[in-house]
C-alpha positions in Angstrom: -22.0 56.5 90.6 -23.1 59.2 93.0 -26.5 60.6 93.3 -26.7 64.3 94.2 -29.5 66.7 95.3 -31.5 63.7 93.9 -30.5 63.6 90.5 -28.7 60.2 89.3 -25.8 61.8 86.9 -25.7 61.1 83.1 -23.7 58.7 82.0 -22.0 60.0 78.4 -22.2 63.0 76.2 -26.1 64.1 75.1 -27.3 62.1 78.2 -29.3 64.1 80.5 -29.3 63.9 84.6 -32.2 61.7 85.3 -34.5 61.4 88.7 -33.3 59.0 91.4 -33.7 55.6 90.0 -37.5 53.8 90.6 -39.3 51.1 88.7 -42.3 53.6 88.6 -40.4 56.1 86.6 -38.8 54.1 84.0 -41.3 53.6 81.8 -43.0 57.1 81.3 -38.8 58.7 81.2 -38.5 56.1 78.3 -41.9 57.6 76.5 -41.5 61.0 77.3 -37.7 60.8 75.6 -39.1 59.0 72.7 -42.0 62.0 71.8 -39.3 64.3 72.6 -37.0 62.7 70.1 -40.2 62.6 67.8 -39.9 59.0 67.8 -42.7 56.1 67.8 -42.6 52.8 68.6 -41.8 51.3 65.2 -39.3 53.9 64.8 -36.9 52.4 67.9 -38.1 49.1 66.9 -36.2 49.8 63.2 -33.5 51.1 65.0 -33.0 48.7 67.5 -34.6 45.6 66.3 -36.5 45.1 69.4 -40.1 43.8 68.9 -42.6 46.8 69.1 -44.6 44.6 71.8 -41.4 44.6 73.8 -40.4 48.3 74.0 -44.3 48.6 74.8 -44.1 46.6 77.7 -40.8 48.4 79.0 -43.0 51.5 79.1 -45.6 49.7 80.6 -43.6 48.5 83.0 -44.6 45.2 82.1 -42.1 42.0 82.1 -43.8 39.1 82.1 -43.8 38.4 78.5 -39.6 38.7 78.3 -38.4 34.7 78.3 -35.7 36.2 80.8 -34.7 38.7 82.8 -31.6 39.5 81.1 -33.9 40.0 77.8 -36.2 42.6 79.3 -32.8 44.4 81.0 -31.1 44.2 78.0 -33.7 45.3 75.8 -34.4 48.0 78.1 -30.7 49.5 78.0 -31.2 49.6 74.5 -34.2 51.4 74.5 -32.7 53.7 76.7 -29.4 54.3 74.8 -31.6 54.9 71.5 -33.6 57.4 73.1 -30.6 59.6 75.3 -31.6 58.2 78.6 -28.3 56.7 80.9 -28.3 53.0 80.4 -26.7 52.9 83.8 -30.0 54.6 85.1 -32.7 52.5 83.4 -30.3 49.5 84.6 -30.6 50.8 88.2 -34.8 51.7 87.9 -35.6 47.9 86.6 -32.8 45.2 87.7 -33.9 44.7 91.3 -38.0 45.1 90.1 -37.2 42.5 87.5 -34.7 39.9 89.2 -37.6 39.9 92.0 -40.1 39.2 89.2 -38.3 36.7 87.8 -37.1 35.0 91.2 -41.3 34.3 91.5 -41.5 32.4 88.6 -40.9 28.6 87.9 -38.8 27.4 85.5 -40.1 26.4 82.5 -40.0 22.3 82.0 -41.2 20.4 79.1 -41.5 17.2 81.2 -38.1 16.1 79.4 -36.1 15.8 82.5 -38.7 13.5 84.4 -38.0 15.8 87.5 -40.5 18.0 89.0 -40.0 21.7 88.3 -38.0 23.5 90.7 -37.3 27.6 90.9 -34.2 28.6 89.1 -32.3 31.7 90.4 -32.5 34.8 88.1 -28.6 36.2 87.2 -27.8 38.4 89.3 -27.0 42.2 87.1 -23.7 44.2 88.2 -23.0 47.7 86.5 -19.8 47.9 84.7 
């Protein structure tokens, strides 16, 4: 997709132009579409059956509490589709912010394998 004079486009019908993609902005362009919509945060949770504490941390910008990156991407194109924001956008705002996040973290090890924990590469997110 092309941006122009700074807009990212929309990506389907009732999907508005959105501001060039940052992790700062992806968050408060999630709430403000929710209010907009009239929507809380239970309300997209029954919609979407994503834990309330999880669309609060997408507009938080928060992702440490997602198991996985592709969770909190996922669950923040979701979001995003519910509430008439492009999922291609919110994809583009978080997936570097998030891979990098993820990249930092060891892999979680119950001591099963007798190996020392080691850093496991986050997937890597292409738009369709």
């Amino acid at each position: 997709m092309e941006i122009q004079d700074g807009l990212f486009p929309a990506s389907g019908p009732g999907m508005l132009a959105m501001p060039v993609p940052s992790p700062t902005v992806a968050g408060p362009t999630l709430r403000t579409a929710r209010e907009r919509m009239g929507m809380t945060l239970q309300d997209v949770a029954g919609e979407t059956r994503i834990a309330v504490r999880h669309l609060a941390a997408i507009e938080e910008g928060r992702f440490d509490g997602f198991a996985a990156s592709v969770y909190a991407i996922g669950f923040a194109r979701n979001y995003a589709r519910m509430v008439g924001v492009s999922r291609d956008w919110i994809t583009d705002c978080l997936r570097d912010a998030i891979t990098e996040q993820f990249d930092a973290r060891d892999r979680f090890d119950l001591g099963w394998s007798g190996q020392p924990a080691r850093r496991v590469r986050a997937a890597q997110f292409k738009r369709r």
